[in-house]
N, C-alpha and C positions, 0 to 999 in steps of 0.2 A: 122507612128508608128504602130510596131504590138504588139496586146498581145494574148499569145497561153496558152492555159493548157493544161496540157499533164498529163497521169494515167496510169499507168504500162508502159512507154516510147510509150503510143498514144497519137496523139492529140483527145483531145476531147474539145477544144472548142479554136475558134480562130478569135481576133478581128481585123482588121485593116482601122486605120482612113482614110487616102485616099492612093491611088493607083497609084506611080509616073510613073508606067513602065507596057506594055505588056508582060514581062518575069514576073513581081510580077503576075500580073492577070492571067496568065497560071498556075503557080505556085500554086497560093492558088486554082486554080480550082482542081487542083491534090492533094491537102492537103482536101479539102472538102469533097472529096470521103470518103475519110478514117476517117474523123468524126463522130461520135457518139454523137447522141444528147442525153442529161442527161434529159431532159423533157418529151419528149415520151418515153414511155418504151416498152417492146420488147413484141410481143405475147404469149411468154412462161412466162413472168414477169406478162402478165394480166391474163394470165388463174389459173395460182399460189395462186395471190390474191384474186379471187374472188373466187377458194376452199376454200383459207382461210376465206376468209371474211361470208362465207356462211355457214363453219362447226365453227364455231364462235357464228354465230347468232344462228343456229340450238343447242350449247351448252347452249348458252345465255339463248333463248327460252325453251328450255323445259330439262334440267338439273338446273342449274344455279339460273335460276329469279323464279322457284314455291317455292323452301324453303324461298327466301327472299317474297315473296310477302305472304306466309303463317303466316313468323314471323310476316311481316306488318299486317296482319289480325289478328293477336292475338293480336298485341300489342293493336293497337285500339280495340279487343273488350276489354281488360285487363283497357284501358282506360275507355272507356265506364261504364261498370259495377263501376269502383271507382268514378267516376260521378253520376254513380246511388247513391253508396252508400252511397255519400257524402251529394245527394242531403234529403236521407232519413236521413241521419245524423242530417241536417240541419232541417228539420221535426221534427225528436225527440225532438232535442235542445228547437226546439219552443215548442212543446207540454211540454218538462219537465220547462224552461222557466216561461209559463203560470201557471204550476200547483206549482211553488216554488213561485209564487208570487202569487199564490192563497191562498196555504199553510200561506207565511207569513202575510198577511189580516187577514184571520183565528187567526192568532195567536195574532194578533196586537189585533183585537178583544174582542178574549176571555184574555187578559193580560189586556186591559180598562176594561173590566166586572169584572173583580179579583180586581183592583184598585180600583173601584170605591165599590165594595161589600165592601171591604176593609176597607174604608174611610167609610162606611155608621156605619159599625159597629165598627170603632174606633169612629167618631160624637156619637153615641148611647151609649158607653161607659164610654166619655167623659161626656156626659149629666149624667150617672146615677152616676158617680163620681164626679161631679159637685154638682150635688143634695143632696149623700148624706153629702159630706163635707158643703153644705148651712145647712140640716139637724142638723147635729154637732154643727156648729157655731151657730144656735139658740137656742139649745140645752145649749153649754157653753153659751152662751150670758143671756141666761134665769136664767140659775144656778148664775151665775155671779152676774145678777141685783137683783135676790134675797138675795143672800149673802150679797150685797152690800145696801141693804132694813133693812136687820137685821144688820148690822154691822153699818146702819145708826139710826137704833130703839135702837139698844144697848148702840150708843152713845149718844144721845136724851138721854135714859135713866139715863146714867151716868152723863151726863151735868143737866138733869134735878136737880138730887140730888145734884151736888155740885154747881149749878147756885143757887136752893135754900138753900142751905146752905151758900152762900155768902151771897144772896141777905139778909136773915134772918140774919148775921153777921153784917152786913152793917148796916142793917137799925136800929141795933139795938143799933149800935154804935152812929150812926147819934141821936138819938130821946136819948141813955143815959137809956135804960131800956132792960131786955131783955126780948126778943119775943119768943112768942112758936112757933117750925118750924111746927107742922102738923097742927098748926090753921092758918098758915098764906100759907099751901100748897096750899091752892083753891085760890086765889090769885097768885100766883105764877104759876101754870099751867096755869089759864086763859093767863096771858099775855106772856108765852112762846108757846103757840097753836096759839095766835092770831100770 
């Protein structure tokens, strides 16, 4: 079995598994000539590619790759620098950080010293309203038990006359004579004083 490839009506490439005859063997010697191997290429195909391959690199090289490696250069310092900035960012932060929580101390501070002034002069307030309402109330309380001193003497008083005025009723009834009230007064006060 043969297998042949053929490319514009050449052969260029041709296989065969075994060989039953001297006329095949002549035969493919004469077909072999005229092959073209597609793996090696010709000396005008290598001298081609390696202008090409060389005004390429030389494009590569010194057209091509300095704007990109410039961008690459900016980009990283572009990086760089927002690193820096970030890192001073992060600086700030902590310094303003520290000084808001400094700040707020301060403030916690002086807001306890306000409360507590606060509280010392509402206690101090409290005590002088305190005071003067006990003032007041002995005040009334005094007015009071005096009134109540004289409203007791005045009733004393007025009991005294009509106790002695019973009692002198009474007694005068009892015994059937009557009594004189202002000789029988001192008697009568003795034993309402006792």
């Amino acid at each position: 079995m043969t297998i042949q490839v053929t490319l514009d009506n050449e052969v260029v490439f041709r296989y065969a598994e075994d060989e039953h005859s001297e006329e095949d063997g002549a035969h493919s010697e004469e077909a072999d000539e005229g092959i073209v191997n597609p793996v090696i290429p010709e000396i005008n195909e290598i001298f081609w590619a390696a202008l090409f391959f060389f005004a390429l690199w030389a494009l590569m090289k010194w057209v091509l790759l300095p704007p990109l490696m410039a961008g690459r250069e900016e980009r990283a310092n572009k990086i760089r620098a927002a690193r820096d900035a970030a890192g001073s960012v992060d600086a700030d932060l902590g310094e303003a950080t520290s000084n808001y929580d400094a700040k707020i101390s301060a403030a916690r501070e002086e807001a306890n010293s306000i409360v507590a002034t606060a509280r010392e002069e509402a206690d101090a307030h409290r005590r002088e309203l305190q005071a003067a309402a006990d003032a007041e109330i002995a005040d009334l309380r005094a007015s009071a038990d005096g009134e109540l001193a004289q409203a007791r003497a005045n009733a004393l008083n007025q009991m005294r006359g009509d106790v002695g005025d019973l009692a002198v009723d009474a007694a005068g009834k009892v015994i059937g004579a009557d009594l004189d009230r202002q000789a029988q007064q001192s008697i009568i006060d003795r034993v309402l004083n006792s």
